[in-house]
N, C-alpha and C positions, 0 to 999 in steps of 0.2 A: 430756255433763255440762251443768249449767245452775245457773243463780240463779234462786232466785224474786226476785218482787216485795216480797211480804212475807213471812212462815213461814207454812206451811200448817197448816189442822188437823189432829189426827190420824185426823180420819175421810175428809180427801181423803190424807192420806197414804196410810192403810190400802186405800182403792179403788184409789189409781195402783197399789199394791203388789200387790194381788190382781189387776187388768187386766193390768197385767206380767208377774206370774208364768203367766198364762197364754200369753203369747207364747213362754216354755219350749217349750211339747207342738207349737210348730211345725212342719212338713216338713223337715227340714235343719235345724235348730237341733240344733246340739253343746253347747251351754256358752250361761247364760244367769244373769246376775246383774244387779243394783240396788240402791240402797240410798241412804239418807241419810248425806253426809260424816261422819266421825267425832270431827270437833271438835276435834281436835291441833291445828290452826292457823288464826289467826282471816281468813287470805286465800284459803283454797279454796273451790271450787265448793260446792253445797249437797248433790250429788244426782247420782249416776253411774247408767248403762246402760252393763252391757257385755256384746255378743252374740258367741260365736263360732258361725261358718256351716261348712257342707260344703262349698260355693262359691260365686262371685258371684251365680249364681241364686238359691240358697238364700237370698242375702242380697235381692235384688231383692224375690223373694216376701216379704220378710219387711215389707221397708219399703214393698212399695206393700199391705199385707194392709191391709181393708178396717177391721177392730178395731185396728192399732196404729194408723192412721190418725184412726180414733178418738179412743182415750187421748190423743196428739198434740193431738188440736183440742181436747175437753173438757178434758182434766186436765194437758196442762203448758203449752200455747200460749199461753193467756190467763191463765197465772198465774210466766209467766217475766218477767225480764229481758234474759237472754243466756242463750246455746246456745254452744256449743263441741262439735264432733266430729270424729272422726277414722277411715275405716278403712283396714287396712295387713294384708295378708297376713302368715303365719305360714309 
C-alpha cells in the first residue's frame, strides 16, 4: 500500500495499471490484484498491490523481476510518500 505525494493523473494511473497487470502472467503468480482505495474513509492508504505466490521463490522472482523493478523506480517511487507492506504465508 502507499500514499502518493499528490493525486496522479489518470494517464500515470492507467500505465501503473497496465504495467501491473502485467506482472499477473508471472512464473508462480497465483492471484494478482491493484487498485485505487475506495474512498469509504478519508484515512486510508491511496493504492493497494496484492500478490499471491506458489512460494517464497515465486515471490523472490517476482520482486527482484527486472519490469516490477521498473514500475517501482518510474511510477511509484518518486511519486510516493509512504510504503507500507506486509508478506505472511497462507
Amino acid at each position: 500500500m502507499f500514499r502518493w505525494k499528490e493525486a496522479p493523473s489518470e494517464r500515470h494511473l492507467s500505465t501503473l495499471g497496465s504495467r501491473l497487470n502485467a506482472m499477473a502472467a508471472l512464473p508462480g503468480v497465483v492471484g494478482y490484484q491493484h487498485g485505487p482505495d475506495a474512498g469509504l474513509r478519508e484515512d486510508n492508504w491511496d493504492y493497494c498491490v496484492v500478490g499471491d505466490f506458489e512460494d517464497d521463490d515465486a515471490y523472490s522472482a517476482y520482486a527482484s523481476n527486472a519490469d516490477h523493478q521498473d514500475i517501482i523506480a518510474t511510477l511509484i517511487a518518486p511519486h510516493i510518500e509512504a510504503r507500507s507492506a506486509v508478506q505472511y504465508r497462507i
